[in-house]
C-alpha positions in Angstrom: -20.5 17.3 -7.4 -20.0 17.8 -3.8 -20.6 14.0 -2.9 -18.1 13.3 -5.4 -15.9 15.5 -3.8 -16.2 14.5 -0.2 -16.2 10.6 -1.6 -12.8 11.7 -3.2 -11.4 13.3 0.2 -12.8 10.2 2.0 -10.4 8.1 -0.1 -7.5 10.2 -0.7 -6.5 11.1 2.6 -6.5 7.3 3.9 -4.5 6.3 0.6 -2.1 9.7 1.9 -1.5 7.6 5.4 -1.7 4.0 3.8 1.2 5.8 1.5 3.4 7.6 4.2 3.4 4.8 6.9 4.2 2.1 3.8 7.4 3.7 3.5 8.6 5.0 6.7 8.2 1.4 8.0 11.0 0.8 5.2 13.0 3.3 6.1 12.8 2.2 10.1 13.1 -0.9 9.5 16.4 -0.7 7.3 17.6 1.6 10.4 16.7 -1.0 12.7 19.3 -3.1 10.5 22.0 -1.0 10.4 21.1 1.4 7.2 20.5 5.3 8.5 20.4 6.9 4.8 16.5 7.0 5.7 17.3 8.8 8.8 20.3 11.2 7.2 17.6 12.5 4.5 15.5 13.1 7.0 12.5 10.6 5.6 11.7 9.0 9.0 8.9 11.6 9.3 5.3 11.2 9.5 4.9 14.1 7.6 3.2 13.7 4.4 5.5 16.8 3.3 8.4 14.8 3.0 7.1 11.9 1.1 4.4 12.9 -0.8 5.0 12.8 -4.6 2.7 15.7 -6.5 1.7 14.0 -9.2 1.5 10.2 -7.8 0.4 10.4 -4.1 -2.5 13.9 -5.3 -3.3 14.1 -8.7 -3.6 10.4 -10.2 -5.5 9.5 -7.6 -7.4 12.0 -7.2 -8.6 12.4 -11.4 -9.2 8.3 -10.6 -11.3 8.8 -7.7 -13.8 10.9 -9.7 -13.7 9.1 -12.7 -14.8 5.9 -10.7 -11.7 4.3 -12.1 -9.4 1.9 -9.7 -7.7 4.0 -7.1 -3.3 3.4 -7.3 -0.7 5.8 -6.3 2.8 6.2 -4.3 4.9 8.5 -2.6 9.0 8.9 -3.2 10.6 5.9 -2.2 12.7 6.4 0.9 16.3 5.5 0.8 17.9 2.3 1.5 21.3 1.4 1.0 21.5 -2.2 0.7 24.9 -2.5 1.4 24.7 0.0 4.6 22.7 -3.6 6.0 24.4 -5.8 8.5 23.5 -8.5 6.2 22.6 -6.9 3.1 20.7 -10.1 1.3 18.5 -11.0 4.1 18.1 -7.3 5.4 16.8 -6.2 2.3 13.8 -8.4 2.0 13.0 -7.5 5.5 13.5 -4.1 4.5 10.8 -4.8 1.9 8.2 -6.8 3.7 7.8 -4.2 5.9 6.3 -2.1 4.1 3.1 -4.3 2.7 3.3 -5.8 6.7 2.5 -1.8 8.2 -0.1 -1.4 5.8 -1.9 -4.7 7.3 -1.3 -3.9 10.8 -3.3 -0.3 9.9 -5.7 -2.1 8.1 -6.7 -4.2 11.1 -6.4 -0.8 13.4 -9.0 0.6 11.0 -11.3 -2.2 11.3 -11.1 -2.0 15.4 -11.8 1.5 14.7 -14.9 0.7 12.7 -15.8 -1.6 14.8 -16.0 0.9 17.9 -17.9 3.2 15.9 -20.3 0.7 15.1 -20.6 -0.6 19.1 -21.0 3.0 20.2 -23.0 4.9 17.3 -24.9 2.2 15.7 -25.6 2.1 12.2 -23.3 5.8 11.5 -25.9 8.3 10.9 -25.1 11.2 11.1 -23.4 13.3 8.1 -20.3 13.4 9.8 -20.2 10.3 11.5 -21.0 9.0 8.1 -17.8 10.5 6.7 -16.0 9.1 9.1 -17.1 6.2 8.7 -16.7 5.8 4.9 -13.0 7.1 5.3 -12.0 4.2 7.9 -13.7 1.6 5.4 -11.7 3.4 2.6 -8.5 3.0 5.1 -9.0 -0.5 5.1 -9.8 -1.3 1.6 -6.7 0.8 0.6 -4.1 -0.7 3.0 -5.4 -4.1 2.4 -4.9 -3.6 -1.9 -1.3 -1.6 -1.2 0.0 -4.1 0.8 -1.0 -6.8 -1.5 -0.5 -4.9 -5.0 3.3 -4.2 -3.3 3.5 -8.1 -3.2 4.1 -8.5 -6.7 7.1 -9.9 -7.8 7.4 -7.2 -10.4 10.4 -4.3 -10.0 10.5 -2.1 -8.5 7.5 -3.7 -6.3 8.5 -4.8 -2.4 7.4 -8.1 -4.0 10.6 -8.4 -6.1 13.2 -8.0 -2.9 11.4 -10.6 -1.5 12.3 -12.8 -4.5 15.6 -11.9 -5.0 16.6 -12.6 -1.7 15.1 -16.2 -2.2 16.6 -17.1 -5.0 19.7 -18.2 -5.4 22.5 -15.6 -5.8 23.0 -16.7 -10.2 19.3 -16.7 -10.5 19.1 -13.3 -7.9 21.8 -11.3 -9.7 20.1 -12.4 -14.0 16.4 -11.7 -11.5 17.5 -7.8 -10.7 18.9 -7.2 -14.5 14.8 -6.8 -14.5 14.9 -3.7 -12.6 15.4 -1.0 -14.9 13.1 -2.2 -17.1 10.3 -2.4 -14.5 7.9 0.3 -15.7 7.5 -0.6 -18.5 6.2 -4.1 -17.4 4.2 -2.9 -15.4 2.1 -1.0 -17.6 2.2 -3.7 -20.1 0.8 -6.0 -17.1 -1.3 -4.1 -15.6 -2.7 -1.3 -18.1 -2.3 -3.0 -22.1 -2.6 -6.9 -21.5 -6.4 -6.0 -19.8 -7.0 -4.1 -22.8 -6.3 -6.7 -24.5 -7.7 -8.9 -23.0 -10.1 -8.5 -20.2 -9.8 -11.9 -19.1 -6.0 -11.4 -17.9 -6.2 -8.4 -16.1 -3.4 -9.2 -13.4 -4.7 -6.6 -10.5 -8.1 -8.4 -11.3 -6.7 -12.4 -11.5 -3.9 -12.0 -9.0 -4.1 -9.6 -7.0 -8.0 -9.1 -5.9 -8.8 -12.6 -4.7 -6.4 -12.5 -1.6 -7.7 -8.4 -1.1 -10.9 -9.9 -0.9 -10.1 -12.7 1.1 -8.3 -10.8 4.0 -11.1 -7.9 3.6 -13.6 -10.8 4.5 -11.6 -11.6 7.6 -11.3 -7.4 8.8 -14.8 -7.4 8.5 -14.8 -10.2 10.7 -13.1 -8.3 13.1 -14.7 -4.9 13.3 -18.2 -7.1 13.8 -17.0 -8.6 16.9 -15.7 -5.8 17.8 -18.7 -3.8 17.7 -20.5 -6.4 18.8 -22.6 -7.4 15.8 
């Protein structure tokens, strides 16, 4: 029970930081572009306080940590006024790829991170070490999968700005009719059609291959950086 628990805390607390940085580099980013709701609500913070949503950033992923089940969860979203935006179109897919873009620059901290461990304390013995360890690979894995899984071109996904700033405005404006009904395709994506059918799964079909890809190349990294 207690390795379940520490495995749980080694998980949870990078998926807190994945979370929190994810959206404050929306919220600095739609500053940086002329939107300061983020900054009026006072969601610029680093503080996990401010962001952290009970039920979806603590207690779903913690119950799926120690059931062994796929790890997912999210914070509130911070603000953004779209039309606060010098250029509200354009601003708000920048608005939105900066979120998945944070989680890959932390992802490739991480592995530098692991990498200096593994330079300076070999193969992590150590019960301690070891955690620490197991966290930053956690850290990776987790900001790797968020900023991917946010890719989806699903509402209300970072993915779906990105789209419907693409398109053209017709196709943009019948694209964000989706919006409110967002949830509920997502769970009919992503939790009934691989009940379904197994086959289909679209975390599995779509989504891992390029996790696993750009995990193959952080690994990459934190071996030359320590050397190995």
């Amino acid at each position: 029970m207690e390795n379940t628990l520490l495995q749980a805390a080694a998980l949870i607390v990078p998926l807190i930081v994945a979370i929190v940085f994810h959206e404050v580099a929306h919220g600095w980013t739609a500053l940086a572009l002329g939107d300061p709701t983020a900054r009026e609500q006072r969601r610029l913070s680093l503080n996990p306080l401010r962001h952290v949503d009970p039920f979806g950033t603590l207690i779903l992923p913690g119950f799926l940590a120690l059931t062994g089940a796929p790890v997912l969860g999210w914070a509130k979203p911070v603000p953004v006024n779209a039309w606060r935006l010098r250029n509200p179109r354009r601003g708000m897919m920048v608005v939105a790829a900066a979120g998945p873009l944070s989680n890959l620059v932390l992802a490739a901290l991480g592995s530098v991170l692991l990498g200096l461990l593994m330079r300076f304390f070999g193969d992590g013995s150590g019960s301690v070490l070891s955690f620490v360890v197991t966290s930053l690979g956690f850290f990776v894995m987790v900001n790797v999968f968020l900023a991917f899984f946010n890719l989806l071109p699903i509402p209300p996904f970072d993915g779906s700005h990105i789209v419907e700033g693409l398109l053209p405005d017709g196709l943009a404006r019948r694209y964000a009719r989706l919006r409110p009904y967002g949830f509920p395709i997502i769970v009919l994506l992503i939790v009934v059609l691989p009940w379904l059918a197994p086959g289909l799964g679209l975390v599995q079909r779509v989504v891992l291959p390029p996790v696993l890809w750009m995990l193959d190349h952080y690994e990459a990294l934190a071996r030359a950086v320590g050397g190995v």
